[in-house]
KEVEX-708639 format. One record per residue (C-alpha): x, y, z; residue number from 1. Coordinates in nm, 2 decimals. Example, Ala and Ser with C-alpha at 12.3 -4.5 7.8 and 13.67 -1.06 7.14 Angstrom:
2
((1.23 -0.45 0.78) 1)
((1.37 -0.11 0.71) 2)
// end
This chain:
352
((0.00 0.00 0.00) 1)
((0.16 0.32 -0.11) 2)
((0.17 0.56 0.16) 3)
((0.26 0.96 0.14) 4)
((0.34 1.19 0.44) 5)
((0.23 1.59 0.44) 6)
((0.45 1.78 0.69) 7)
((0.74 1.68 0.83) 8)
((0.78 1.88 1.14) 9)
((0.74 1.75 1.55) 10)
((0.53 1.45 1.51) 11)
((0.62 1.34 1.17) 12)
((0.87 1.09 1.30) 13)
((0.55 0.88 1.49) 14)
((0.39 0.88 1.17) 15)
((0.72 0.76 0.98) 16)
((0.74 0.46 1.26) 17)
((0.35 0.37 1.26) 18)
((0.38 0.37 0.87) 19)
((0.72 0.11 0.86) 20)
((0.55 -0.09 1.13) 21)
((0.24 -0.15 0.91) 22)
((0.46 -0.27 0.60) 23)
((0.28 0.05 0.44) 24)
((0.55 0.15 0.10) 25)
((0.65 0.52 0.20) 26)
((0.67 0.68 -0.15) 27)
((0.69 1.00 -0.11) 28)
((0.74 1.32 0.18) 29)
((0.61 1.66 0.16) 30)
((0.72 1.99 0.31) 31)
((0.70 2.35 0.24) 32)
((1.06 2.35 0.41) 33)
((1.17 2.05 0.12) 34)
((1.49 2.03 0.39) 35)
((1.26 1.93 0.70) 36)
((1.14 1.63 0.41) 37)
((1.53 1.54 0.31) 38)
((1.57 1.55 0.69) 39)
((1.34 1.32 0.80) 40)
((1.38 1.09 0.52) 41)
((1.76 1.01 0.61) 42)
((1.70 0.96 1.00) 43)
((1.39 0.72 0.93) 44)
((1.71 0.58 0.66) 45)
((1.41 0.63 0.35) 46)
((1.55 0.55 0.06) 47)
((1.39 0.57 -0.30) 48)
((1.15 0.82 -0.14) 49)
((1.03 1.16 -0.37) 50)
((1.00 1.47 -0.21) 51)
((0.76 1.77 -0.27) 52)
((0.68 2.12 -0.12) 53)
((0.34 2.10 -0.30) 54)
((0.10 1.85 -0.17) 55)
((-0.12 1.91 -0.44) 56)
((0.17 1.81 -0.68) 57)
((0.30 1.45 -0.46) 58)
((-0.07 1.40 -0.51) 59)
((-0.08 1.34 -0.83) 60)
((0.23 1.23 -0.92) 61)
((0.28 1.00 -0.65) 62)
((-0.12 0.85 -0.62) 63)
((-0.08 0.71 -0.30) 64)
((-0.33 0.47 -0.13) 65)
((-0.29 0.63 0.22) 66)
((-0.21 0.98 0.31) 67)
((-0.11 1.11 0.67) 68)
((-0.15 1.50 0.70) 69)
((0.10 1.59 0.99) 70)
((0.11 2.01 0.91) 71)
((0.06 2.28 1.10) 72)
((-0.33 2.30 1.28) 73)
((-0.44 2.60 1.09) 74)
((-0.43 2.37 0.72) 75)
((-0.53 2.06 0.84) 76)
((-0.89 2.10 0.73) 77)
((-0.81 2.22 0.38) 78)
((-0.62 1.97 0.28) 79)
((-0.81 1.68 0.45) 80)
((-1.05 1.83 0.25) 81)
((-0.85 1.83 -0.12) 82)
((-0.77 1.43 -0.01) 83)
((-1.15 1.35 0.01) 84)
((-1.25 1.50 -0.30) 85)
((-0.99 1.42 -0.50) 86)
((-1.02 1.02 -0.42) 87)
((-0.71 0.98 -0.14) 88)
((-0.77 0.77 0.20) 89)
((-0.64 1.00 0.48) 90)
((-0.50 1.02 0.88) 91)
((-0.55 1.43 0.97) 92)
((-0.37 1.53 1.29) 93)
((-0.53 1.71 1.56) 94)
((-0.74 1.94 1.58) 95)
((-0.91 1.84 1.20) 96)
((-0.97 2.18 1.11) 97)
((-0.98 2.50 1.30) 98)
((-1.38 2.62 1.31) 99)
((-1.74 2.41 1.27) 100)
((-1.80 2.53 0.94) 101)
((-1.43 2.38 0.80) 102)
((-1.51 2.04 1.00) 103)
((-1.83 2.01 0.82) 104)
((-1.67 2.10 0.45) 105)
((-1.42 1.79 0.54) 106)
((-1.74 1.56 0.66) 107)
((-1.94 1.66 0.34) 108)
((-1.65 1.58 0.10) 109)
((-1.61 1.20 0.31) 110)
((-1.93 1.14 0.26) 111)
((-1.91 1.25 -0.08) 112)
((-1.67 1.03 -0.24) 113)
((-1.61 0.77 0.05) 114)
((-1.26 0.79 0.08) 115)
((-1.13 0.64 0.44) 116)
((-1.08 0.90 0.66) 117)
((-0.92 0.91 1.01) 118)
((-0.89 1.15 1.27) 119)
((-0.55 1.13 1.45) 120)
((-0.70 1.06 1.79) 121)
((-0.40 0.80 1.87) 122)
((-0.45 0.78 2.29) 123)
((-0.83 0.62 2.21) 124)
((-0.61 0.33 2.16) 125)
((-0.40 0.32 2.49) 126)
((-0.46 -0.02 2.65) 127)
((-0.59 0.20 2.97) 128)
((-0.82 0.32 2.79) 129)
((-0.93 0.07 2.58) 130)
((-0.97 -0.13 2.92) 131)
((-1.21 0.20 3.04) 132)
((-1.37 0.20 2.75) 133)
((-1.51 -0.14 2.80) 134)
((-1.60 -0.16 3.17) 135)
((-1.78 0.14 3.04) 136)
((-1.93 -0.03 2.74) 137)
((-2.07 -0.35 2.94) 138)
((-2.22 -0.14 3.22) 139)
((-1.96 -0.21 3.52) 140)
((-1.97 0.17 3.62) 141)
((-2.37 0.14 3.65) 142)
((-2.52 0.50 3.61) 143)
((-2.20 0.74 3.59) 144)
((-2.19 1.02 3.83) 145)
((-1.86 1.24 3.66) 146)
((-1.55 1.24 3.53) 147)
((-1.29 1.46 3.49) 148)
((-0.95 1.54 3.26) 149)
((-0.64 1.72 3.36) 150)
((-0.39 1.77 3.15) 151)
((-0.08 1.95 3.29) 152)
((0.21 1.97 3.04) 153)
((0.49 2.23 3.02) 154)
((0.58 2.48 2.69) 155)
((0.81 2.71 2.70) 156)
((0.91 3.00 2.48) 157)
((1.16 2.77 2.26) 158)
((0.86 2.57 2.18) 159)
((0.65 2.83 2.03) 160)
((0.94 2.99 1.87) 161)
((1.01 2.70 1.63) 162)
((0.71 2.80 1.42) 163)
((0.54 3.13 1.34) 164)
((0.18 2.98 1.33) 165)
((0.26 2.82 1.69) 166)
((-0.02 2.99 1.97) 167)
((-0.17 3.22 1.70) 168)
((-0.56 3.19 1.72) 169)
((-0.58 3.17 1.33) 170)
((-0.32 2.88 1.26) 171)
((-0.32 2.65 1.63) 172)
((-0.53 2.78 1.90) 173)
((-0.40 2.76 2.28) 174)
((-0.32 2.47 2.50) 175)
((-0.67 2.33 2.49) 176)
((-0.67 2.30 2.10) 177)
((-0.32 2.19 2.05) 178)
((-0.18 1.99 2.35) 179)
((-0.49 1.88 2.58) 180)
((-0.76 1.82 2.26) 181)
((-0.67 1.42 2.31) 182)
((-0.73 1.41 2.64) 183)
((-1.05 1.62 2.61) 184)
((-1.11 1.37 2.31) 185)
((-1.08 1.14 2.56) 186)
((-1.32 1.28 2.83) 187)
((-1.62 1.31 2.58) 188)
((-1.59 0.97 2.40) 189)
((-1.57 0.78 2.72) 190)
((-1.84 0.99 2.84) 191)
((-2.11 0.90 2.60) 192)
((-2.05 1.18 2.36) 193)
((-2.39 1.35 2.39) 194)
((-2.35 1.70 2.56) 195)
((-2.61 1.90 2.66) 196)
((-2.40 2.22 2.74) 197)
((-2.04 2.37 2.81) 198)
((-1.96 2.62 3.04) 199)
((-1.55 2.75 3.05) 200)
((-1.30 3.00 3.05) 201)
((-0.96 3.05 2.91) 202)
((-0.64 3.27 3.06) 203)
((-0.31 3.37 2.91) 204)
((-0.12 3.39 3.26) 205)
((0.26 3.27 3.14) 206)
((0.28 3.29 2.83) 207)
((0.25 3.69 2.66) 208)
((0.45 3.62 2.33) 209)
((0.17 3.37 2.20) 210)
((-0.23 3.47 2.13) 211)
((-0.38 3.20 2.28) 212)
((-0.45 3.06 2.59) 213)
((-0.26 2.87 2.80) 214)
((-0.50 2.76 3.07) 215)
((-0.83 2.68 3.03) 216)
((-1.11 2.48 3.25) 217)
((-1.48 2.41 3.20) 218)
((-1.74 2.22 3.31) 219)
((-1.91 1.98 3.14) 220)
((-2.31 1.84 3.10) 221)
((-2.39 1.54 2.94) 222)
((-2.74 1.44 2.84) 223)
((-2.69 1.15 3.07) 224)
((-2.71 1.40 3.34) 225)
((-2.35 1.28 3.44) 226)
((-2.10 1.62 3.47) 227)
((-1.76 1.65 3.39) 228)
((-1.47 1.91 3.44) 229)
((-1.15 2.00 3.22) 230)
((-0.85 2.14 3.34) 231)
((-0.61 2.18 3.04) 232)
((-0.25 2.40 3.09) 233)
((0.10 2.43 2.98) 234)
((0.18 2.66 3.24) 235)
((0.32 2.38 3.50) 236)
((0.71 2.41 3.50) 237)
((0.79 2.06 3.37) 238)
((0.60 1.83 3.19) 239)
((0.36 1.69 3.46) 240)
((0.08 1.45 3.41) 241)
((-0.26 1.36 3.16) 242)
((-0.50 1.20 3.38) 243)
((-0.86 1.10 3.30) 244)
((-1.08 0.98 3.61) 245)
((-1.45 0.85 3.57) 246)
((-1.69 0.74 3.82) 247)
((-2.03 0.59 3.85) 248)
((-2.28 0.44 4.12) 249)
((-2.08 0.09 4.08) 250)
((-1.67 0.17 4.07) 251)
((-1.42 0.44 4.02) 252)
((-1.14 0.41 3.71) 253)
((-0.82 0.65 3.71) 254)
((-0.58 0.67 3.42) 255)
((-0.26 0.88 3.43) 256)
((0.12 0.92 3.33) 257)
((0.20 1.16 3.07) 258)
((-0.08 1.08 2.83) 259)
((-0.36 0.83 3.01) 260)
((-0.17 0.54 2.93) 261)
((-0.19 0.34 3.30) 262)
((-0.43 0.23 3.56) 263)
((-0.38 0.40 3.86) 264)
((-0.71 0.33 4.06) 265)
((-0.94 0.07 3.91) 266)
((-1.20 -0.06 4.15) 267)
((-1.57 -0.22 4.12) 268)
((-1.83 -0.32 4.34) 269)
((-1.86 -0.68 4.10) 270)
((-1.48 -0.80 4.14) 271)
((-1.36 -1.02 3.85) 272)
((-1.09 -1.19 3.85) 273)
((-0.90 -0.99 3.57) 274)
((-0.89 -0.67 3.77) 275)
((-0.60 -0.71 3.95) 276)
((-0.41 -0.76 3.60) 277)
((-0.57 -0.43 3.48) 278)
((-0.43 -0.24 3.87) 279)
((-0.12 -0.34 3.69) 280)
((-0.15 -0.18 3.32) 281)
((0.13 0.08 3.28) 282)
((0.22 0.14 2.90) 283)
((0.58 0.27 2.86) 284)
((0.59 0.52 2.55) 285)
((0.92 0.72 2.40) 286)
((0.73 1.06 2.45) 287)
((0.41 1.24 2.50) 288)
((0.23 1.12 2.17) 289)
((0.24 0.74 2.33) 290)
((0.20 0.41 2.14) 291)
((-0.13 0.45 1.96) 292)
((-0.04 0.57 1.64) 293)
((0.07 0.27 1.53) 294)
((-0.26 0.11 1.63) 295)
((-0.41 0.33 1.47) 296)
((-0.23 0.31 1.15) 297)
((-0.32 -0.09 1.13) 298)
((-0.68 0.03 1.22) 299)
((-0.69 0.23 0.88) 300)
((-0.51 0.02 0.65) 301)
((-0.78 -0.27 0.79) 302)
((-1.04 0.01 0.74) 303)
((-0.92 0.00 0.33) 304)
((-0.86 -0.36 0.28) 305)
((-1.23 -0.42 0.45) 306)
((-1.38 -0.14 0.30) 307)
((-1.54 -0.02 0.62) 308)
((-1.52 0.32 0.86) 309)
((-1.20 0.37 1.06) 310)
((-1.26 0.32 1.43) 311)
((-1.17 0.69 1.49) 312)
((-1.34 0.85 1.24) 313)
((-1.37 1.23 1.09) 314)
((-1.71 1.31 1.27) 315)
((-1.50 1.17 1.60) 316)
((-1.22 1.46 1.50) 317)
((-1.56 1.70 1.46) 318)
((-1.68 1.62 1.83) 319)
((-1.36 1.66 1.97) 320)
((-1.32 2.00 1.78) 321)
((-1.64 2.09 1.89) 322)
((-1.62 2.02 2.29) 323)
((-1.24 2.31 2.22) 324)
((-1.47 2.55 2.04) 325)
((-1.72 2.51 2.30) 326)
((-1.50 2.62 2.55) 327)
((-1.34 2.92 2.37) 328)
((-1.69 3.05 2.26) 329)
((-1.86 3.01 2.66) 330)
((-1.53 3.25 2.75) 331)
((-1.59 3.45 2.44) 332)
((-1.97 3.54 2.50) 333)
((-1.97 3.47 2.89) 334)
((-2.22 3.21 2.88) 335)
((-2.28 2.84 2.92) 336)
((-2.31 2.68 2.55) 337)
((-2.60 2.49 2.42) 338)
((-2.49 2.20 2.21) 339)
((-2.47 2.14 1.92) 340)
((-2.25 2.43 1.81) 341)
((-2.32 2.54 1.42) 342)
((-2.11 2.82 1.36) 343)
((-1.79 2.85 1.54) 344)
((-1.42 2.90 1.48) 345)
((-1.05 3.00 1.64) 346)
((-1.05 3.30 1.50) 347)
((-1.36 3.45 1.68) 348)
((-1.11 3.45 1.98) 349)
((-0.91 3.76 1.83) 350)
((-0.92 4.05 2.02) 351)
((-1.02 4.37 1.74) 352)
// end
């Protein structure tokens, strides 16, 4: 299966690794900076690979069967977009586009042509979560009461200097969009996904050379009646923890490390005899983007082969988008937020 990657910057390497550990033929890199392709291509020792500054140009020269789109946030949903309508299977890093209105453009051209189309939510595929996910799934929690997400990670000025469109409202968003949207991700799918309304707020307290914000908390209502609560930050001085806690009328789950990749509290009412195993589930990963990606990678190229939807699909990539611009717009307008949201994007956030 020929396979094509589109930006080549901080998390290109994951994709590189996922793609050689699925046997996928990597035919081709593309960068607007044709060095950061060369780059990549000789530490990942790529040989007999073409590289392009134009996407639109690898495309059709190269036809590949899978495309991963690993640019910076503010083009992700433009050229997720150009891959649907022009025929090409495709992974989109987080966030999938940068406002509602772009999210539903990429959904409608999906839909359209019936290309395979995944939204890089990798940590869905932690074995923590996984194991959440299905105490969840066959009722052990009973009715849940609430849940919560904290994600305390660390950026500095050297990080945001390494790229112009790094904390600008237009081309990334804050913290919640860019570093903390997979744990949120997390949060609403393990949740039940249907939220009734948003309430949050967003600071800039550390952080004056960037836009955006880099704290932000809300509280969350599900349909369910179960609540929730988001803490999201780069403002702790060293990278610090991801944690995802859920609890219900019959047990109490907590996931942490860097990224929600081990068990660190998991107890029921209805012991089984596999939850001790589970007490022990801690997922060593090389860095902060964890294991999943390759997971996720198989996922997809099973998703082709079998002609079926990707587990982590593009209206998945919509929800979690929408539970960030939820956020945003509450602190915008001062309000708690009715769901569904059908107008919303980044830019709103600019102060005029």
């Amino acid at each position: 299966m020929k396979y094509a990657l589109i930006g080549c910057g901080r998390v290109s390497g994951s994709h590189i690794k996922a793609a050689k550990l699925n046997n996928l033929e990597i035919t081709a890199l593309c960068d607007i900076n044709p060095e950061k392709a060369v780059r990549l291509a000789r530490e990942n020792n790529l040989e007999n690979v073409s590289i392009f500054s134009d996407y639109k140009e690898m495309l059709d020269v190269v036809k590949p069967h899978l495309v991963a789109i690993a640019t910076w946030s503010g083009c992700h949903g433009e050229i997720a977009e150009y891959c649907a309508l022009n025929g090409f299977n495709f992974i989109v890093e987080k966030p999938m586009a940068m406002s509602i209105e772009e999210a539903d453009r990429v959904i409608k051209a999906v839909e359209k042509t019936g290309v395979k189309a995944c939204a890089c939510h990798q940590n869905r595929f932690n074995i923590a979560v996984q194991e959440l996910k299905k105490a969840i799934d066959n009722g052990r929690f009973g009715k849940l009461s609430h849940g919560n997400v904290n994600i305390r990670w660390c950026r500095r000025e050297d990080y945001y200097s390494q790229d112009v469109w790094r904390g600008k409202w237009a081309t990334d968003g804050g913290a919640l969009m860019n570093q903390c949207i997979h744990g949120i991700d997390l949060l609403r799918w393990v949740m039940g996904d249907e939220i009734e309304s948003v309430y949050g707020s967003v600071r800039n307290r550390q952080h004056p050379y960037i836009e955006a914000e880099d704290i932000g908390v809300a509280v969350v209502n599900f349909k369910s009646g179960a609540v929730a609560t988001i803490e999201g930050t780069v403002n702790t001085i060293e990278d610090f923890e991801e944690t995802l806690s859920v609890f219900g009328e019959n047990g109490m789950v907590r996931l942490g490390g860097m990224n929600a990749s081990t068990i660190d509290v998991w107890q029921f009412k209805d012991e089984e005899a596999a939850d001790s195993d589970r007490r022990s589930v801690e997922e060593i990963a090389p860095n902060l983007y964890g294991n999943g990606h390759t997971s996720l990678y198989r996922d997809v190229v099973a998703s082709i082969e079998n002609d079926r939807t990707p587990y982590v699909d593009v209206y998945a990539g919509k929800r979690a988008l929408e539970l960030v611009l939820s956020i945003y717009k509450s602190c915008k307008e001062g309000r708690e937020v009715k769901f569904p949201i059908d107008s919303f994007a980044t830019t709103e956030m600019i102060e005029k």
